[in-house]
SEDOKOL-957819 format. One record per residue (C-alpha): residue number from 1; residue in three letters; y, x negated, z. Coordinates in steps of 0.2 Angstrom, whole numbers, plus 5000, padded with zeros to 4 digits. Example, Ala and Ser with C-alpha at 12.3 -4.5 7.8 and 13.67 -1.06 7.14 Angstrom:
REC|1|Ala|4978|4938|5039
REC|2|Ser|4995|4932|5036
This chain:
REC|1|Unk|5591|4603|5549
REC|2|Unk|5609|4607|5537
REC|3|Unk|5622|4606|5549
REC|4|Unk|5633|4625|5552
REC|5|Unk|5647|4623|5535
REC|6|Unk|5664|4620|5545
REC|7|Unk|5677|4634|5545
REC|8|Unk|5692|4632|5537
REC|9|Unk|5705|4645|5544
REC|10|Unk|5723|4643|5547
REC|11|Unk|5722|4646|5567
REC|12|Unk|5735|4661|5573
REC|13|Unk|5750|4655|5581
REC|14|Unk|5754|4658|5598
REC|15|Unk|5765|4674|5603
REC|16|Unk|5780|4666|5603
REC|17|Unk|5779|4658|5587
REC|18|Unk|5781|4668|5571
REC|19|Unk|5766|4676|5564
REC|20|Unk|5755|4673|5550
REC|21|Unk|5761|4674|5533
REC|22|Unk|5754|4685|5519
REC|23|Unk|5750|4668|5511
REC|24|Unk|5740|4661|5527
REC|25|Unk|5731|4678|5529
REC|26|Unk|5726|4678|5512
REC|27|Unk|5721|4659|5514
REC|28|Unk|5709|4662|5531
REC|29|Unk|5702|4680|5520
REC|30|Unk|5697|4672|5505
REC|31|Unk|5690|4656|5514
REC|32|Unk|5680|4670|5526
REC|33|Unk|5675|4678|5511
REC|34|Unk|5669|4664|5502
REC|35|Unk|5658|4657|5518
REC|36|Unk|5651|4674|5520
REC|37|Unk|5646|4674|5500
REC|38|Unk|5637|4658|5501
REC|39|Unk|5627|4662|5517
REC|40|Unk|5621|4677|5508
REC|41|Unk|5617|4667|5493
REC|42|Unk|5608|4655|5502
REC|43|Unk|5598|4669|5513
REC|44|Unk|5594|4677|5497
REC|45|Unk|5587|4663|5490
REC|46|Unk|5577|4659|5503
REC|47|Unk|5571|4676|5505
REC|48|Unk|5566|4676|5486
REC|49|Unk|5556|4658|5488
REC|50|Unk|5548|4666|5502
REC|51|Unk|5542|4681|5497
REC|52|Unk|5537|4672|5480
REC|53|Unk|5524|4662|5491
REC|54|Unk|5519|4679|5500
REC|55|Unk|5514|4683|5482
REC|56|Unk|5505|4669|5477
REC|57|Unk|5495|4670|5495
REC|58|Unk|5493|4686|5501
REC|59|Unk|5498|4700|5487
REC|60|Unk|5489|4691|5473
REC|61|Unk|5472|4690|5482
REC|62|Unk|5471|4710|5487
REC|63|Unk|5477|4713|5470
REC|64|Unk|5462|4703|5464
REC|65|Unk|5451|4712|5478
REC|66|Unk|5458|4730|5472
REC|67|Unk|5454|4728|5453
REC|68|Unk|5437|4723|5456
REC|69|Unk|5434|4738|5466
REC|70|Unk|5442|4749|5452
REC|71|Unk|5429|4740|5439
REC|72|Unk|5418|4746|5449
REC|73|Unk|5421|4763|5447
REC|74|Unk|5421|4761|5430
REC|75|Unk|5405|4757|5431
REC|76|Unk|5400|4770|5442
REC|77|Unk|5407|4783|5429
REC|78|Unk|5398|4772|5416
REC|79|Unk|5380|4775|5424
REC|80|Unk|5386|4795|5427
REC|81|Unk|5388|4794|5408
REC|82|Unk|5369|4790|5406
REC|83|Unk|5359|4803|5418
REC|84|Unk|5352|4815|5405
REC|85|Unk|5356|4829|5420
REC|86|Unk|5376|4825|5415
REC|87|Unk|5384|4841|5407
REC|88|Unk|5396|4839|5388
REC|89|Unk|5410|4843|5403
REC|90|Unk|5405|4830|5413
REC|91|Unk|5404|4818|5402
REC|92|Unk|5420|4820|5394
REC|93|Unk|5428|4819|5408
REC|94|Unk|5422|4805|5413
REC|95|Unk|5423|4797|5394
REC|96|Unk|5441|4799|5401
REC|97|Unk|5441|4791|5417
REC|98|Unk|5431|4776|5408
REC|99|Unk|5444|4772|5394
REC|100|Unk|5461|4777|5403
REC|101|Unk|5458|4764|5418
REC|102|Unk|5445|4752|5409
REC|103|Unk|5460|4751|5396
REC|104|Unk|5469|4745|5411
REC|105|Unk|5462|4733|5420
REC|106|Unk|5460|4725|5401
REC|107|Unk|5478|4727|5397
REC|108|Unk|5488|4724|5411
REC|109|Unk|5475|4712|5422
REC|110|Unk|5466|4704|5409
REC|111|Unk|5448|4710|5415
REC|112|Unk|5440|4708|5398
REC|113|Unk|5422|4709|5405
REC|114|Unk|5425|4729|5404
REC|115|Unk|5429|4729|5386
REC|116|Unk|5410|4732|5381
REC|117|Unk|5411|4748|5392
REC|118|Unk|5425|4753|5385
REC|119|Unk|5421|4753|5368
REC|120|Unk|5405|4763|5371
REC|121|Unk|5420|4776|5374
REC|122|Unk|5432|4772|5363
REC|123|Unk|5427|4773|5344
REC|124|Unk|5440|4761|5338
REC|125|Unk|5437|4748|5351
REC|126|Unk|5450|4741|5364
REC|127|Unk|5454|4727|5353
REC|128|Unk|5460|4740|5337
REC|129|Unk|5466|4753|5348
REC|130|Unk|5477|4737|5354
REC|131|Unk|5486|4735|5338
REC|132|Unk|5489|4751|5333
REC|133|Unk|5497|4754|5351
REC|134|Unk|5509|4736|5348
REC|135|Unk|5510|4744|5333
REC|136|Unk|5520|4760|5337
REC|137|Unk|5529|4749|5350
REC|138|Unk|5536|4738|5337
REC|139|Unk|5541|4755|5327
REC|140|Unk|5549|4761|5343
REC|141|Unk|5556|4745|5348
REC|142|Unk|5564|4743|5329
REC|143|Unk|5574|4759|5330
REC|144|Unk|5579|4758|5348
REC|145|Unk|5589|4740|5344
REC|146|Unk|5595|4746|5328
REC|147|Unk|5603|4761|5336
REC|148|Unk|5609|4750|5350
REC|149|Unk|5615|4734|5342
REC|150|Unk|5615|4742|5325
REC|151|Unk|5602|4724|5320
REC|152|Unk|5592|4729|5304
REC|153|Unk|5575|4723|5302
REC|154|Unk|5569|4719|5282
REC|155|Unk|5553|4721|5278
REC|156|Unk|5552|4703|5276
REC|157|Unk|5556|4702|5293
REC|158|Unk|5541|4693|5304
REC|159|Unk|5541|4703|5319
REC|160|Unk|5526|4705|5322
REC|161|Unk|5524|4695|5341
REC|162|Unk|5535|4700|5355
REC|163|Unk|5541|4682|5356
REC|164|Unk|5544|4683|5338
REC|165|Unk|5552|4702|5339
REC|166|Unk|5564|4693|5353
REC|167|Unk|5568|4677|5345
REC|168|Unk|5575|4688|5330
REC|169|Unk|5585|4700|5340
REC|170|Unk|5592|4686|5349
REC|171|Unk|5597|4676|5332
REC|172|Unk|5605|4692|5325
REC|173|Unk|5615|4694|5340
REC|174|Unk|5621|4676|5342
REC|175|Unk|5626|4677|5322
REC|176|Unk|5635|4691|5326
REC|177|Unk|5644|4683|5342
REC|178|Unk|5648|4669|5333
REC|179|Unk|5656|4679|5317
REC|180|Unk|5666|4689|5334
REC|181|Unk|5672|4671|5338
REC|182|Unk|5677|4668|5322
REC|183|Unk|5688|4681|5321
REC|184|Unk|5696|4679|5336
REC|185|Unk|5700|4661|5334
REC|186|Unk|5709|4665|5316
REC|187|Unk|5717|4681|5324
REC|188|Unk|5724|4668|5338
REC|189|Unk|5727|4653|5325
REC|190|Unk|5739|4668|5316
REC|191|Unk|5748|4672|5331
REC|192|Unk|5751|4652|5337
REC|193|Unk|5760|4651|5319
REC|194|Unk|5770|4665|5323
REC|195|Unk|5786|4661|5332
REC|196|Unk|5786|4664|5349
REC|197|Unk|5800|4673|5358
REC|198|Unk|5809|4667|5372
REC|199|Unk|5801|4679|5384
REC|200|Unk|5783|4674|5377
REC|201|Unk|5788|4655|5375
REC|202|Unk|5794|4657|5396
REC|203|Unk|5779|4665|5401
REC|204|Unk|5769|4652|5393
REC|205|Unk|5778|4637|5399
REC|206|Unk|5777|4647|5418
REC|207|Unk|5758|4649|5414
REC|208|Unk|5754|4632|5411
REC|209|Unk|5767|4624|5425
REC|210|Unk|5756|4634|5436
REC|211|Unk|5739|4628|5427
REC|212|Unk|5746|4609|5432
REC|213|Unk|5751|4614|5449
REC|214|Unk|5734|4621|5453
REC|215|Unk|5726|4603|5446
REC|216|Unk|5738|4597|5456
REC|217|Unk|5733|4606|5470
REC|218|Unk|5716|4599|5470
REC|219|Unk|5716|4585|5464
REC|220|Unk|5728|4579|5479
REC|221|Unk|5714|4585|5492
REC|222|Unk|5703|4576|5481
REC|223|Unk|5710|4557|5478
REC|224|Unk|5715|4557|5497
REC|225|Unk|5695|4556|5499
REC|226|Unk|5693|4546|5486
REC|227|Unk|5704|4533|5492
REC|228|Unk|5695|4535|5511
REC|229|Unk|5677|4534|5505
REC|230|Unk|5677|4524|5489
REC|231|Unk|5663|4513|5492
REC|232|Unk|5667|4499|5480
REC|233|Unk|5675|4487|5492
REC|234|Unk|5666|4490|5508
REC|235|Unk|5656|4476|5513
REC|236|Unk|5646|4481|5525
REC|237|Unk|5629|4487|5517
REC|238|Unk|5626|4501|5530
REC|239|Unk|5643|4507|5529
REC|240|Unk|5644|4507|5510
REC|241|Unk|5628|4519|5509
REC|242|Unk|5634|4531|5521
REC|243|Unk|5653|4531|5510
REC|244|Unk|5642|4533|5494
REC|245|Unk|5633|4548|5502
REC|246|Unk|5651|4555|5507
REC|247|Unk|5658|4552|5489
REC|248|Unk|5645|4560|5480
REC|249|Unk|5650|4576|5489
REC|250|Unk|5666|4574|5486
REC|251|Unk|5664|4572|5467
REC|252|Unk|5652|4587|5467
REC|253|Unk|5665|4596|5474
REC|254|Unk|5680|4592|5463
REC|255|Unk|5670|4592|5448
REC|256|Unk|5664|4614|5453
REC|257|Unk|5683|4615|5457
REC|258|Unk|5676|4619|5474
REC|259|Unk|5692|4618|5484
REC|260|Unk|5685|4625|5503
REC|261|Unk|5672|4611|5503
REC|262|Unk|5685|4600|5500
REC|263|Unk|5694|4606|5514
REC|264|Unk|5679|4604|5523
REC|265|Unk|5676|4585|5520
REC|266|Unk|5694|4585|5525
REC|267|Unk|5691|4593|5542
REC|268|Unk|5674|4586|5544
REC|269|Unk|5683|4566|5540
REC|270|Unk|5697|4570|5551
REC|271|Unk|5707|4568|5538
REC|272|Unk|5715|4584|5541
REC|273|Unk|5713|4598|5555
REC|274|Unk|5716|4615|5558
REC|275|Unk|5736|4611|5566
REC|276|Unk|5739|4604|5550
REC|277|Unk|5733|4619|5540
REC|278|Unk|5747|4628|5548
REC|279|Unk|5759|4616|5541
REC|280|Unk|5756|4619|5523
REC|281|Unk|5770|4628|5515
REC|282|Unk|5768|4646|5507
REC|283|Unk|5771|4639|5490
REC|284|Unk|5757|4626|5492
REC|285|Unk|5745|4640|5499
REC|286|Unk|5749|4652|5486
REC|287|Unk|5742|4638|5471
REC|288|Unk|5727|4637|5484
REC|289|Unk|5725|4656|5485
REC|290|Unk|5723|4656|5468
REC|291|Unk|5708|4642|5466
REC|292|Unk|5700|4652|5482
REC|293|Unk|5701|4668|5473
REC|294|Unk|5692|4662|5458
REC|295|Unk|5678|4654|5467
REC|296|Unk|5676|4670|5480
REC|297|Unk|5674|4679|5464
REC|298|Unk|5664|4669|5456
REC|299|Unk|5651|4668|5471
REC|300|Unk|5653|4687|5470
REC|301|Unk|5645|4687|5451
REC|302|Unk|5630|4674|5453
REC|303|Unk|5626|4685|5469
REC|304|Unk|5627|4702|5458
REC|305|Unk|5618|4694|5444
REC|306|Unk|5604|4687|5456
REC|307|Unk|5600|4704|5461
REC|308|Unk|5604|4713|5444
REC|309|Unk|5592|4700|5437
REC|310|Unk|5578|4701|5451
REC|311|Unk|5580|4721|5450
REC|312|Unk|5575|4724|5433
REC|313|Unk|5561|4710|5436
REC|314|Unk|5553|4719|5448
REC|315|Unk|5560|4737|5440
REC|316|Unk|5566|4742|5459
REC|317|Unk|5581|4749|5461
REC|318|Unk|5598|4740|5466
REC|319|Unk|5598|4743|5485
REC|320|Unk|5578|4733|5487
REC|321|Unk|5588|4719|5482
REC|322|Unk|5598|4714|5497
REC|323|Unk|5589|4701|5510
REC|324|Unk|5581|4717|5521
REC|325|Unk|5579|4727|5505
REC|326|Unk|5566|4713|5496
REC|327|Unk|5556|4711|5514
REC|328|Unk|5554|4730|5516
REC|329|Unk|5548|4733|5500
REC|330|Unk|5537|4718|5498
REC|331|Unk|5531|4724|5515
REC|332|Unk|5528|4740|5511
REC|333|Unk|5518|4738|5494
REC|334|Unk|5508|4727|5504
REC|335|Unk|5504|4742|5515
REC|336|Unk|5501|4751|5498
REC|337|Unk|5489|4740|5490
REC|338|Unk|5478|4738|5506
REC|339|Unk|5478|4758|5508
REC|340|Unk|5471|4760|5490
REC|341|Unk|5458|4747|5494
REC|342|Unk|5451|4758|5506
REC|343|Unk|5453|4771|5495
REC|344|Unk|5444|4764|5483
REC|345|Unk|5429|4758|5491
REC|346|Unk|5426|4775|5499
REC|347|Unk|5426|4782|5481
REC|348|Unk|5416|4772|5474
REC|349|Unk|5403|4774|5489
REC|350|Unk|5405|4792|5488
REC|351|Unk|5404|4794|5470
REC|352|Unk|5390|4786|5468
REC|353|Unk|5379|4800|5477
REC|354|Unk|5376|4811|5459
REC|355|Unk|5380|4826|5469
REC|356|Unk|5397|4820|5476
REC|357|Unk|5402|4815|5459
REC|358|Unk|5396|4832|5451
REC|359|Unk|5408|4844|5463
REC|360|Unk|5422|4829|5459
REC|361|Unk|5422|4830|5443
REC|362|Unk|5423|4851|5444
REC|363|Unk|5439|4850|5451
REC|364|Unk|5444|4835|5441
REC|365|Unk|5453|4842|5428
REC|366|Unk|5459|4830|5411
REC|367|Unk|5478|4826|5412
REC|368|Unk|5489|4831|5399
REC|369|Unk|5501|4815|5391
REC|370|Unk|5513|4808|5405
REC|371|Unk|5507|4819|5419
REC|372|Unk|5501|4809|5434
REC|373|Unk|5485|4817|5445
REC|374|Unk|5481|4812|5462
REC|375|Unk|5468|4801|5454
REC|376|Unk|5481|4794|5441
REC|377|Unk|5492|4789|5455
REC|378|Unk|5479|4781|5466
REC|379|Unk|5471|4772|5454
REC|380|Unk|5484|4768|5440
């Protein structure tokens, strides 16, 4: 079991000592900050492992489990089709039905045991009415890139796959990064020959003394453990591993610029402890605040891009993608897919009586493009 991360806060002074500083507040927020950032991370994770599995073993299946079902109204529709009683109504209705979820469980589920059914429906056959659909995408797709990124597509240009279509649009964009890069290095490359000012040449001289201090700054915390846990010398073999295992997080952390770990093998070594925290100076602090800031930030991003990435994977909005978010929703198209399992089965036991079907298919009516019935949304 992980042991609890230690905390790193500079401890509030008794009442008769001076208070905190800006500096030392700062320090204990953004060290707060930062702990409360990697919990959520690691929670999200874990969440999103777990519920991947939940996929794999429990969504998966009733997905299966529905889609049968669902070909089995197709087939019910299918033997409808056949009874000589059926009206031209009737059956174009249910010519309907057939090709709209038929085309379906083909496309979006692989069932490619109901292409011969719909093709008895469909004059050009599911694999023809296929390409013309990619087709049309492609066409679609071409123009909505162009207006976006302003990419043109030659006619000599081999789109013609969706892995193809990307790889294009991805080489276009990272030719034109790279021309952006270009620029911007002989834009810079003119402005280093230009003579600098004294104001610009002090700036960049307070800039890059600041740069060293903050190397400084963490390099200190970082030979201090080296010089403790180097394992070159030791003798003892059991000692030497343990001091290995130790150095290997230390140089983890120095190489990620990870400055509150480091404080953390400090305080978890004894090499420091919290009275000592309250020793360091303002000025030392402030180069720390600064390292703390980036890595807070920095945690901020990977966890806004984990859930911006995971969002527009499962096309949920933003707020399903918090911890609580993920299990609700999860949870609740769980509840979903095992209600329109029911449904299902009842329809196709129902429909399957000629005169239940006849009165259904009367106040069935045909849907017009983009509208959703209560069939659609059941079944689709």
């Amino acid at each position: 079991m992980p042991q609890p991360q230690q905390l790193v806060r500079i401890l509030t002074p008794d009442k008769v000592n001076a208070p905190l500083s800006k500096a030392q507040k700062e320090f204990n927020r953004l060290t707060k900050r930062i702990g409360e950032l990697e919990i959520e991370i690691k929670n999200f994770r874990e969440t999103v492992d777990t519920i991947q599995q939940r996929i794999n073993t429990e969504y998966r299946p009733l997905l299966t489990d529905y889609n049968r079902h669902r070909a089995d109204l197709v087939r019910v529709f299918d033997h409808a089709y056949a009874r000589p009683e059926a009206t031209k109504t009737e059956k174009k209705k249910l010519a309907h039905l057939i090709t709209d979820l038929a085309y379906e469980l083909i496309d979006m589920h692989g069932m490619d045991e109901m292409k011969p059914i719909f093709d008895k429906y469909d004059e050009d056959g599911f694999d023809e009415t296929t390409a013309e659909t990619d087709g049309l995408v492609s066409e679609v797709m071409k123009e909505m890139v162009s207006s976006m990124y302003g990419i043109t597509f030659g006619p000599n240009v081999d789109v013609s796959t969706q892995e193809k279509f990307e790889a294009y649009v991805q080489e276009q964009l990272q030719a034109r990064q790279a021309e952006h890069q270009q620029q911007r290095q002989q834009t810079e490359e003119k402005k280093a020959k230009k003579p600098k000012t004294a104001k610009q040449q002090e700036r960049e001289e307070k800039k890059q003394l600041e740069e060293r201090n903050i190397t400084k700054a963490v390099r200190t915390l970082y030979m201090d453990l080296v010089k403790a846990f180097h394992p070159d010398r030791e003798r003892d073999e059991a000692e030497k591993e343990r001091k290995t295992a130790v150095m290997q997080r230390i140089t983890e952390a120095y190489e990620k610029s990870d400055l509150l770990a480091l404080f953390r093998l400090q305080l978890e070594f004894n090499r420091i402890d919290q009275q000592h925290l309250k020793t360091l100076a303002d000025d030392q602090l402030k180069y720390y605040n600064k390292i703390l800031k980036q890595q807070a930030d920095e945690l901020g991003d990977e966890l806004h891009e984990m859930r911006h990435h995971l969002s527009a994977m499962l096309g949920k909005p933003l707020m399903f993608t918090t911890t609580f978010g993920l299990e609700y929703s999860f949870n609740n198209d769980l509840r979903e897919l095992k209600s329109g399992i029911k449904a299902v089965k009842r329809e196709v036991k129902d429909l399957r009586d000629p005169a239940m079907l006849k009165a259904w298919l009367k106040a069935y009516k045909i849907p017009k493009a983009n509208d959703y019935n209560d069939f659609g949304m059941l079944f689709g």
